[in-house]
Legacy VTK file of the C-alpha trace (Angstrom):
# vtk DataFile Version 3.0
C-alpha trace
ASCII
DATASET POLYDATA
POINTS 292 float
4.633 -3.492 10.850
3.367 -3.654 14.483
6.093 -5.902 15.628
8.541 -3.277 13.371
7.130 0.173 15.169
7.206 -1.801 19.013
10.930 -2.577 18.368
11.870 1.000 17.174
9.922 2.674 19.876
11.033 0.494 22.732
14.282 -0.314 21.795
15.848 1.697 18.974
15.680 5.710 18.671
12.012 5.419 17.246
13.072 5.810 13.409
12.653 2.892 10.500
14.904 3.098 7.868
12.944 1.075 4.665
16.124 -0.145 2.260
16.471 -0.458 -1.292
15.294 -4.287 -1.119
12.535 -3.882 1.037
14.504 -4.239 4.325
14.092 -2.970 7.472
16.331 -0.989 9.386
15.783 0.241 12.913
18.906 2.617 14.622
20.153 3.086 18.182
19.614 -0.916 19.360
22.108 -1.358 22.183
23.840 -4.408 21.557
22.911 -5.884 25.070
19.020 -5.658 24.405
19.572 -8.237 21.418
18.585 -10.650 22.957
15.247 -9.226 24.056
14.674 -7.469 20.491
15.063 -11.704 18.893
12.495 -12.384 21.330
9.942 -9.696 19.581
11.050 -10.432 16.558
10.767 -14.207 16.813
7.009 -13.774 15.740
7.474 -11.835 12.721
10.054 -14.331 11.516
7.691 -17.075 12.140
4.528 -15.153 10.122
7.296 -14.288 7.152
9.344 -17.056 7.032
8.854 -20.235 8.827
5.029 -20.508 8.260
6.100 -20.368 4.506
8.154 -23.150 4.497
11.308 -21.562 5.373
13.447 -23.639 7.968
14.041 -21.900 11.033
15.032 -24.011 13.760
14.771 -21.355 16.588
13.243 -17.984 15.426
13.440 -16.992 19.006
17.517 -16.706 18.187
16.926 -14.233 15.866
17.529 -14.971 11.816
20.059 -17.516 11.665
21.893 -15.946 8.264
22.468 -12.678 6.684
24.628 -13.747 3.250
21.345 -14.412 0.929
19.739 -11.253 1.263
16.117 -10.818 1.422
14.042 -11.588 -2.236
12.547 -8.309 -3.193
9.756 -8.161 -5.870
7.654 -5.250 -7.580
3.953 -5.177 -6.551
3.317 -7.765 -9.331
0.265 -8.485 -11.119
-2.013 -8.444 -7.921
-2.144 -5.010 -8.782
0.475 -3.995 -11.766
-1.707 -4.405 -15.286
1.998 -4.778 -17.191
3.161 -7.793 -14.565
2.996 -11.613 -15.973
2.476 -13.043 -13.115
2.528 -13.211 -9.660
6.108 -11.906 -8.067
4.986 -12.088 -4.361
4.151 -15.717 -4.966
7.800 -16.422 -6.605
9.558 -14.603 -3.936
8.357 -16.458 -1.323
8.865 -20.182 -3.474
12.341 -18.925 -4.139
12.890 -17.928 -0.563
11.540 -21.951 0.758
14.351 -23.292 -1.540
17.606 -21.601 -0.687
17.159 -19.619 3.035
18.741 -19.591 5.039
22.254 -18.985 3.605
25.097 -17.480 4.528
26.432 -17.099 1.306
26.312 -13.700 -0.170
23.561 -13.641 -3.310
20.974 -10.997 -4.337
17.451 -12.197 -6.031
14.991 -9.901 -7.100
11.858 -10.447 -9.316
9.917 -8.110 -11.868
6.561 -8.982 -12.765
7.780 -7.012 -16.549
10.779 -6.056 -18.825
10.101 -2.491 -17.204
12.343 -3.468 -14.372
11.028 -1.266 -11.450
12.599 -3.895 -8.957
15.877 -2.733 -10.765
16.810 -6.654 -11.471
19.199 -5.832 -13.453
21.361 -4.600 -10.170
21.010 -8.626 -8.711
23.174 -11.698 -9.236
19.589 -13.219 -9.977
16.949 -10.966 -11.697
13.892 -12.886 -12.702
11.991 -11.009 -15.054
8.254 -12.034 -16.380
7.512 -12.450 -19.627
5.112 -13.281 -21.853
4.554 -14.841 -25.267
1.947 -13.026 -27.115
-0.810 -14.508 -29.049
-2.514 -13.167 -32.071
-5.885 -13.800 -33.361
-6.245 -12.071 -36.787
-9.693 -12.070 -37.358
-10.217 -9.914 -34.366
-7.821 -7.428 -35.307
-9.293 -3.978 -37.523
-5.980 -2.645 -38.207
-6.235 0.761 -35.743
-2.223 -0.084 -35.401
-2.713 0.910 -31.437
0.005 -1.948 -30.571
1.859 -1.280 -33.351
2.393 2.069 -32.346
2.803 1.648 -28.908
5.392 -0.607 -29.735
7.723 1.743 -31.813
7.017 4.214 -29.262
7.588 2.741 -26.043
9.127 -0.857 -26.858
11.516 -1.803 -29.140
9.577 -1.744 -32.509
8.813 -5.565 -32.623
5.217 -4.958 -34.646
4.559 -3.620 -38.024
1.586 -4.003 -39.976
1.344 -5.798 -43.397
-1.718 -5.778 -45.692
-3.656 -4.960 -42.550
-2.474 -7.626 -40.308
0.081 -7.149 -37.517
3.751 -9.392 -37.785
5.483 -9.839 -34.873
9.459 -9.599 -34.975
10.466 -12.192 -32.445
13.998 -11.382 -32.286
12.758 -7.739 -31.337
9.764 -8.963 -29.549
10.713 -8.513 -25.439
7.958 -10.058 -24.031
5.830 -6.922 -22.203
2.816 -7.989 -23.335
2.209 -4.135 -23.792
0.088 -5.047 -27.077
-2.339 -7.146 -25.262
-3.055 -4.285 -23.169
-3.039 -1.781 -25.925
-5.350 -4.307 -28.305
-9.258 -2.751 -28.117
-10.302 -5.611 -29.762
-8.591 -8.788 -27.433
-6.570 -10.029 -30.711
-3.712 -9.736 -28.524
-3.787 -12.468 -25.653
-1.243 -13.622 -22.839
0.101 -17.578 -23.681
-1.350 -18.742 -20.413
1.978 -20.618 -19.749
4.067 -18.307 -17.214
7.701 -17.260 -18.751
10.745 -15.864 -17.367
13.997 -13.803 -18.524
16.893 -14.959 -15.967
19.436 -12.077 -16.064
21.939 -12.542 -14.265
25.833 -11.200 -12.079
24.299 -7.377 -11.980
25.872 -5.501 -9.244
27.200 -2.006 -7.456
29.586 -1.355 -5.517
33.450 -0.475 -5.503
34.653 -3.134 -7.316
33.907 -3.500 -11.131
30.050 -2.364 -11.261
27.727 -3.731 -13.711
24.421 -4.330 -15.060
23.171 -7.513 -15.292
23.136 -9.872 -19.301
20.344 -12.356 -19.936
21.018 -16.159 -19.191
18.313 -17.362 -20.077
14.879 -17.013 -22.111
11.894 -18.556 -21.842
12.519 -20.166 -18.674
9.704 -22.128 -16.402
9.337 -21.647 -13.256
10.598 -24.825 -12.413
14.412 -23.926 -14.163
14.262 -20.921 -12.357
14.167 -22.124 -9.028
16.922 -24.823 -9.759
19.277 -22.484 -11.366
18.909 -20.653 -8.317
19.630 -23.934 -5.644
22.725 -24.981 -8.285
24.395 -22.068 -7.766
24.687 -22.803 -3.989
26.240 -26.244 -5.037
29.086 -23.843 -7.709
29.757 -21.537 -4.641
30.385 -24.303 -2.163
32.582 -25.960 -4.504
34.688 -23.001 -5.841
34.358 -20.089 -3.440
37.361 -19.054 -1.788
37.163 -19.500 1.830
40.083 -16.889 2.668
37.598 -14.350 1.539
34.205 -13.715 4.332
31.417 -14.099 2.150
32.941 -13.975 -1.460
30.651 -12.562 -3.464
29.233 -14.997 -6.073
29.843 -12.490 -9.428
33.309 -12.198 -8.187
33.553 -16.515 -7.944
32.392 -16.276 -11.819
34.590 -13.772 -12.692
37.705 -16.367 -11.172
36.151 -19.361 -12.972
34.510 -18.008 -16.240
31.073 -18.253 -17.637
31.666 -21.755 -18.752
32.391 -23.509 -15.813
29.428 -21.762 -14.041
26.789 -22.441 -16.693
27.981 -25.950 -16.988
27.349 -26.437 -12.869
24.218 -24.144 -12.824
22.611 -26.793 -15.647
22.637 -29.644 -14.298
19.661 -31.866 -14.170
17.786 -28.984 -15.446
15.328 -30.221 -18.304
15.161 -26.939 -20.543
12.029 -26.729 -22.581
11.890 -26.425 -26.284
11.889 -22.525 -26.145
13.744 -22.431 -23.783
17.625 -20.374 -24.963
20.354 -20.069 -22.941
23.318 -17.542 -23.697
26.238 -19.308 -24.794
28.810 -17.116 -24.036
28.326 -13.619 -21.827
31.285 -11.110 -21.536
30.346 -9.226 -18.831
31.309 -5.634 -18.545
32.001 -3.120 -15.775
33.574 0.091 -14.585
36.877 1.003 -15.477
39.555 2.207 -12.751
42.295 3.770 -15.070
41.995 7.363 -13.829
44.047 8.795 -16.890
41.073 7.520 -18.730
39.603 10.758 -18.117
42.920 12.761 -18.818
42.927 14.795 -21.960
LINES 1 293
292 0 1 2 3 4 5 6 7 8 9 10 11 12 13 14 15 16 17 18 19 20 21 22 23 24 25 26 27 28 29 30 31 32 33 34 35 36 37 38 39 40 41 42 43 44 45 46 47 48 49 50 51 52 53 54 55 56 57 58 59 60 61 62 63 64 65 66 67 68 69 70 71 72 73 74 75 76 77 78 79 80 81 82 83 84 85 86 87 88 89 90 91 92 93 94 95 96 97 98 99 100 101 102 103 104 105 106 107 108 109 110 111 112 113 114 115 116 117 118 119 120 121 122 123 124 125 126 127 128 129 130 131 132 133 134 135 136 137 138 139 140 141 142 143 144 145 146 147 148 149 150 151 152 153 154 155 156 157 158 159 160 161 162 163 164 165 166 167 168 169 170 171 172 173 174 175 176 177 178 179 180 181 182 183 184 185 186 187 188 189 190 191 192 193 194 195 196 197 198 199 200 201 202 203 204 205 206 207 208 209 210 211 212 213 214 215 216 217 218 219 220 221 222 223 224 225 226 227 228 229 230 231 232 233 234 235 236 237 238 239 240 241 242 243 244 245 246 247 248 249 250 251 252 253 254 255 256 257 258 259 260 261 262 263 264 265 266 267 268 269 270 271 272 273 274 275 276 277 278 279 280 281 282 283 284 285 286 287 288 289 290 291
């Protein structure tokens, strides 16, 4: 933030503008102090980026690509009691694998299905989930998940002769009842899972929220989703177009084509599910839609 505030005072009109994905903007640069500003800023890239593993040949240039836009993530479970895991530390392993780019993808992670990074607005929301585990000889029957669930969830828990079932087809993963539990009958699956959702976007043309790709995904399928994509977009976007955006290249090719190239070499786990067809949605333009 030091480096951020030195820049604005000294070369911008001293205001910070702090985006949506957890950007900075800073106003009034002239466009001949550049390259003085790269110069500042070559030690903030260093502490953000290249000390993480990110390859930056010559930080003192300034960052080298502006298509993959910066990872954003909720505060995560370093603070967050709902989080799963750990969203800084995702960001930044997501980050090592596919910056710089020039090609234009959004990536945001949620440490919860309650969404407050708003991943459902991303090409790539990765959303943390877990698999709840119930020990029934701890649980007295107070119904404190159960009616947490119905109230705030989706209803996945009812009891039954004094023991809680668990719908898994409604179940969304919160973990909510492990929280709610006074008696620790609820516990987190220590295994880390993720919901992939995936071709959310705003914008002009055709906006949409994002469907679920995949379930129960490691971390490891995550990440190589992510770096296959790169490999779909090289081969089919079209280079006519500055920086086609990648929901736009899957709307051209269809779903098919792109899970087929997203998959490969990917070793999907045994609960691991993967949509098999998604129909995505979006805004329609017909203005006598709204004519009477």
């Amino acid at each position: 933030m030091d480096v951020i505030k030195e820049i604005a005072e000294k070369y911008g009109d001293g205001t910070i503008h702090i985006t949506i994905r957890q950007g900075f903007e800073i106003p009034g640069i002239p466009f001949e102090k550049m390259d003085e500003v790269n110069q500042v800023l070559a030690s903030l890239i260093r502490g953000l980026e290249t000390d993480r593993g990110v390859p930056i040949e010559h930080p003192e240039l300034g960052y080298p690509a502006a298509g993959t836009r910066n990872v954003s993530a909720c505060i995560g479970n370093r603070v967050c009691p709902f989080a799963n895991y750990n969203t800084t530390e995702l960001a930044r392993k997501i980050e090592s694998a596919v910056f710089p780019n020039e090609y234009h993808v959004k990536i945001a992670v949620t440490g919860c299905p309650n969404d407050c990074i708003k991943a459902h607005l991303q090409d790539f929301g990765v959303i943390g989930i877990c698999e709840p585990q119930y020990e029934p000889a701890r649980c007295i029957s107070c119904e404190a998940c159960v009616k947490n669930c119905r109230q705030r969830v989706t209803g996945a828990l009812t009891l039954h002769h004094g023991k809680v079932k668990r719908d898994e087809r409604r179940c969304l993963g919160c973990g909510e009842c492990v929280l709610q539990c006074p008696m620790s009958a609820w516990t987190r699956n220590p295994r880390k899972f993720y919901r992939l959702v995936i071709m959310g976007r705003t914008g002009k043309k055709n906006p949409r929220l994002a469907q679920t790709f995949l379930e129960w995904a490691d971390e490891t399928v995550i990440i190589k989703v992510i770096q296959n994509t790169y490999d779909y977009i090289d081969h089919f976007i079209d280079k006519s177009l500055p920086k086609e955006h990648v929901g736009y290249i899957i709307d051209r090719t269809g779903y098919q084509v792109f899970k087929e190239w997203v998959l490969r070499s990917v070793e999907l786990g045994p609960e691991m599910k993967v949509a098999e067809n998604l129909n995505f949605s979006g805004f329609q333009y017909e203005k006598d839609a709204f004519l009477k």
